[in-house]
C-alpha positions as CSV (number, residue, x, y, z in Angstrom):
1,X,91.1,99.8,74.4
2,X,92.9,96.9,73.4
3,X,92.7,95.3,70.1
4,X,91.0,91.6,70.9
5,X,90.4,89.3,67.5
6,X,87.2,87.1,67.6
7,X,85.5,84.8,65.2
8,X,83.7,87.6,63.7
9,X,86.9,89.7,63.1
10,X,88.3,90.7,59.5
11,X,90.8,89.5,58.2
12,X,92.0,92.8,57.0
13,X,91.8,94.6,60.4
14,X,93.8,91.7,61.7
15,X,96.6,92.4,59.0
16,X,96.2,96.2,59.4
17,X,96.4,96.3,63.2
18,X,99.8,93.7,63.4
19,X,100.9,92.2,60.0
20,X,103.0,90.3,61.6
21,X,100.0,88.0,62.0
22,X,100.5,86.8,59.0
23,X,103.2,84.5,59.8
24,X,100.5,82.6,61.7
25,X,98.0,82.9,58.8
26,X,100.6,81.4,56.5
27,X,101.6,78.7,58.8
28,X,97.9,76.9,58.6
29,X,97.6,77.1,54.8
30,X,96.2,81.1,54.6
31,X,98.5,81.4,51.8
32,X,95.8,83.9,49.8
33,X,95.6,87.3,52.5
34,X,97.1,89.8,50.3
35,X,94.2,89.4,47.9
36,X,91.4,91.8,48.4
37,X,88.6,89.1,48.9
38,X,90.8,87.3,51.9
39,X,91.4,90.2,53.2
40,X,87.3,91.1,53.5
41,X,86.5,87.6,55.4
42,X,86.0,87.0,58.9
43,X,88.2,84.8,60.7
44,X,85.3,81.9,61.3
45,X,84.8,82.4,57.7
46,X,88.6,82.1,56.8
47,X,88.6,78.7,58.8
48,X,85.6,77.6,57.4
49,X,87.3,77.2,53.8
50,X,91.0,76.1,55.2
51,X,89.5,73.6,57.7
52,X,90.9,75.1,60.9
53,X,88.8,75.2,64.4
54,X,88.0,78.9,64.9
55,X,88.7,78.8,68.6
56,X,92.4,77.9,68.1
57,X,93.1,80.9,65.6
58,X,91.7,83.4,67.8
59,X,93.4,82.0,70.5
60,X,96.5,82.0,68.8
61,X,96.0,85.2,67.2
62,X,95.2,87.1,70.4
63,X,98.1,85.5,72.4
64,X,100.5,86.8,69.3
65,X,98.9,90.6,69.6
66,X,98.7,90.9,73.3
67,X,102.7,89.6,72.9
């Protein structure tokens, strides 16, 4: 089964499935995902606090994983 990020997704399993991810966390302000707390948050949650839309992470996110 393939590894699909949603709104509801950690942050952490994100990282620990592709870290190269984090090139697209960094590039809209996620500057904190190495500390333990980031790493525990959802995605909606993430963009919550960093004023992102949701939708376009996981879109992006997803579209970087499935390569």
């Amino acid at each position: 089964m393939a590894f699909e990020v949603t709104k509801d997704t950690i942050i952490g399993d994100i990282m620990d499935h592709d870290d190269t991810t984090a090139d697209i966390f960094m590039s809209i302000g996620m500057h904190c995902l190495f500390c333990p707390a980031s790493r525990g948050e959802t995605v909606a949650e993430a963009c919550m606090v960093h004023g992102v839309d949701p939708d376009e992470l996981v879109k992006q996110l997803n579209a970087h994983i499935q390569g």
